[in-house]
Structure formats: structure tokens, C-alpha cells
N, C-alpha and C positions, 0 to 999 in steps of 0.2 A: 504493500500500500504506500510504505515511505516513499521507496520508489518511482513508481507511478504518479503521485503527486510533484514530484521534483519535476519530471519528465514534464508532465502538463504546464507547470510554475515557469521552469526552464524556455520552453518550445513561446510560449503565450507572451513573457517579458520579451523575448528575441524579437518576436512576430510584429510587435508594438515598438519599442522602444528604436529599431536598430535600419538602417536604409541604407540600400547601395546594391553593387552585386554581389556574385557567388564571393568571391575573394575576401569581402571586406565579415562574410558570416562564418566563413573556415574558420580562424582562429575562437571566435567567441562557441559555434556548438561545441567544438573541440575542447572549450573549457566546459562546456555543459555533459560532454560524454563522459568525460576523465572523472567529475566530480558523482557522476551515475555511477562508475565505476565503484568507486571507493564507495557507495552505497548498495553492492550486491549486484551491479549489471554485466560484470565480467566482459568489459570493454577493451580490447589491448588495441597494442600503439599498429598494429597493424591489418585490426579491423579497420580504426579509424580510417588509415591511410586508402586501404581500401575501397572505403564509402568515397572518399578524397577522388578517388579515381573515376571509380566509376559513374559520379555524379559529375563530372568533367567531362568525361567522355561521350555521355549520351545527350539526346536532346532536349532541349526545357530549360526551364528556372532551376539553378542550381540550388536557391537559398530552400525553396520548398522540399527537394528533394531530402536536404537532411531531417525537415520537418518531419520526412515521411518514414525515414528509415531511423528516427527515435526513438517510434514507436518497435519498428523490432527490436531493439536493441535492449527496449524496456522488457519484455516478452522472452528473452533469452531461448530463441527457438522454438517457443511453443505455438501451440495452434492457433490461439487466438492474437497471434502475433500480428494478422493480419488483419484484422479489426482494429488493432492498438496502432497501426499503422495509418491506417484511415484517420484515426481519433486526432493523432498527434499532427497532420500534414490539417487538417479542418482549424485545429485548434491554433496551428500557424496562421495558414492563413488567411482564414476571414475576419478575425480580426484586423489586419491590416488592411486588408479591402475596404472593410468599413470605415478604417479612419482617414485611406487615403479619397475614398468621398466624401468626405466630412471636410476634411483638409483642401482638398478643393474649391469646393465652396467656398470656404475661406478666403485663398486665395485670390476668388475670381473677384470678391467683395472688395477685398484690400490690396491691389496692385501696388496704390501706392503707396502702403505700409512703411515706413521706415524701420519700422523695429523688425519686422518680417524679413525686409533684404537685406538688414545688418547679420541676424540670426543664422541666415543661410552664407553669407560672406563668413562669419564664427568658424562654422564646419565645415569648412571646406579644408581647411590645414589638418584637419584632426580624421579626415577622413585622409587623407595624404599619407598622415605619418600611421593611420592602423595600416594601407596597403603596405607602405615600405614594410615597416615590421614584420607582415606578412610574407613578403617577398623575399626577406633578409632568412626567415625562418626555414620556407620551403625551400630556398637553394641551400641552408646549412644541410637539414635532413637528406637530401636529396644525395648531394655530394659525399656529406660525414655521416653516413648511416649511425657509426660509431659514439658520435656527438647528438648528448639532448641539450636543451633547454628552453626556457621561458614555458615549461611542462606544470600543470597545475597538478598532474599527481605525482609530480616529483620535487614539487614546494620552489617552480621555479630557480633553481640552483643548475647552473649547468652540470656535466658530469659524464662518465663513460658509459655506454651501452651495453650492454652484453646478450643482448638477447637474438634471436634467429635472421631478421636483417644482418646486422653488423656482424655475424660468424660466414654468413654466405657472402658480404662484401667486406672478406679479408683476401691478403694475399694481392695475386695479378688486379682480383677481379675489384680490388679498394681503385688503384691506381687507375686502371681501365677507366671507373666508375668516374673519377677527378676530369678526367679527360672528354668523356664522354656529354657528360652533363653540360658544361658551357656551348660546345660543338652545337649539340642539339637544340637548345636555344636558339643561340642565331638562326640554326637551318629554320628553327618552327618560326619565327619572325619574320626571315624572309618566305617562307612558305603560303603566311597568313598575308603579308603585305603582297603577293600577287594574286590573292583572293583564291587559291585551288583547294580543291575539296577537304574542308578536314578530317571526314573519315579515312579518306588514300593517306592521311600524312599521319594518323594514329596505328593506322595495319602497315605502313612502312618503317614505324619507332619499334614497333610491337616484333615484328621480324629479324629487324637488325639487334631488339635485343635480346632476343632469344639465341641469334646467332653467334651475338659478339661474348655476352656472358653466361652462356652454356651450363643450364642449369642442371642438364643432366650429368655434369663433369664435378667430381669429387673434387 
């Protein structure tokens, strides 16, 4: 029930409180999962990454998707997991639907607001420096499997990893990994600034790395 209730509290404050896109709600459910964790939801650092993925990968609003897969996450594989999934992705977002009609209206009332366009001038830095941090975070994990931090179930301290990421990227395949990551970037940069399909450029990362770091190799 603690649970559950967190999950609901958690998904509902995000839904309301928080705007922008996928990028800018990564870090914040990621402190909402971690802290499920530690309350019985058996969430590790490579489910997460995996929701990471996979909500990147596919089509849609990113920020709902975590909405929706809270709900499993709350459910820990049970049947009714998919109901709690439903629950949690509703309880995302229409509340926010409703406020950004509300908000609207507003809006359309008070163009010429000064306090409205200072407000929105406010956060615009603050919405800047969560990306960077964002950014700064997923190329560390990315690169140093090895390296955590700014991890709320590890009390924000950075520290060394030991867990089944950072054993599979030791050796060649750490160095490879250093190499590999920045490369890729550019390539996806330039891939997106000639506008070509992003599924060919996800089954062309997905091939080479299956190719490059040979996972069926001891």
C-alpha cells in the first residue's frame, strides 16, 4: 500500500508540477524509481536504464511513457500490473491536460502580463542547467559504466560500481566503450541534422554494437 501510494504521490507531483520534454523528466522519475526502490519495488540501475531506452527508442511522448511503466514497476511482475499501468500513465497525465487548459486561458487573458513573461524568462536558465546536468550525467554512465553518481539511492556520493554493466564493460570492451560513445554522437547529430530515418540509425547502432562488443565473447 506504502508503495502504491508513493507511486500515485510521485507520478501526480511530476504530472503537475514539472514541463518540458523527455530529457528534462529522466533525471526527476529516476529519483522517483530509486526512492520506490528503497520502499520494496526492487528497481535496479539497469531496469531503469532500460525503461531509458526503450522509451527513447519508440514513438510518442516520452515523459508519459515513464508514467506508464511506474505502474509496472509498482506491481513487480504481477498480473495486475497492467491495470496499475493504466492507473499511473491517467494519473500522469490528465492532470496536466487539465491544467495546461486552464493555463491557457490564462494566458490568452493576460498576454500582456508582466509578471507572466518575467516568470517564464525565470525558467528558462533553470530549465538549461537540469538539461546540462542531464547531459553531463548520461554521457558519464554511458562512457564510465564503472562511475555512479548524483544517485539518490546511493545518497548522491559518487563512487565505484561493481555491478553487471561495469564487469561486462571491463577490459578491451571499457576502452572500446570511451571510444565509441563520443564517435556515435557526432555520427547521431549528423544523422538527425540530414533529417534520415531514425529507426535505420537505431538498427545501424544496435548492429555495430552487437558487432563491435561481442557479447557472446567471455
Amino acid at each position: 500500500m506504502t508503495l502504491a501510494l508513493l507511486a500515485i504521490f510521485g507520478v501526480l507531483l511530476l504530472g503537475l508540477i514539472v514541463f518540458g520534454g523527455g530529457q528534462v523528466f529522466m533525471p526527476l522519475f529516476k529519483a522517483l524509481w530509486e526512492i520506490m526502490d528503497k520502499n520494496g519495488a526492487h528497481i535496479s540501475e539497469d531496469k531503469i536504464n532500460n525503461i531509458f531506452a526503450v522509451s527513447n527508442a519508440t514513438p510518442g511522448v516520452v515523459s508519459t511513457k515513464f508514467g506508464f511503466f511506474t505502474g509496472y514497476l509498482v506491481s513487480n511482475g504481477q498480473w495486475w500490473g497492467y491495470l496499475a499501468m493504466i492507473g499511473t500513465y491517467l494519473i500522469f497525465a490528465l492532470p496536466s491536460i487539465i491544467l495546461i487548459l486552464v493555463t491557457t486561458k490564462m494566458i490568452r487573458k493576460s498576454k500582456t502580463n508582466k509578471y507572466l513573461k518575467n516568470t517564464i524568462i525565470f525558467l528558462r536558465p533553470i530549465i538549461i542547467g537540469v538539461l546540462l546536468a542531464l547531459s553531463i550525467q548520461l554521457l558519464m554512465g554511458t562512457m564510465f559504466p564503472q562511475i555512479y553518481f548524483n544517485s539518490y539511492s546511493k545518497g548522491y556520493i559518487p563512487g565505484i560500481d561493481s555491478g553487471g554493466r561495469s564487469h561486462f564493460f571491463s577490459g578491451w570492451r571499457m576502452w572500446t566503450l570511451m571510444i565509441w560513445t563520443p564517435i556515435s554522437i557526432m555520427f547521431s547529430i549528423f544523422w538527425l541534422k540530414r533529417k534520415y530515418p531514425l529507426l535505420m540509425l537505431i538498427i545501424i547502432f544496435v548492429v555495430l554494437a552487437l558487432l563491435i562488443f561481442a557479447p557472446w565473447v567471455a
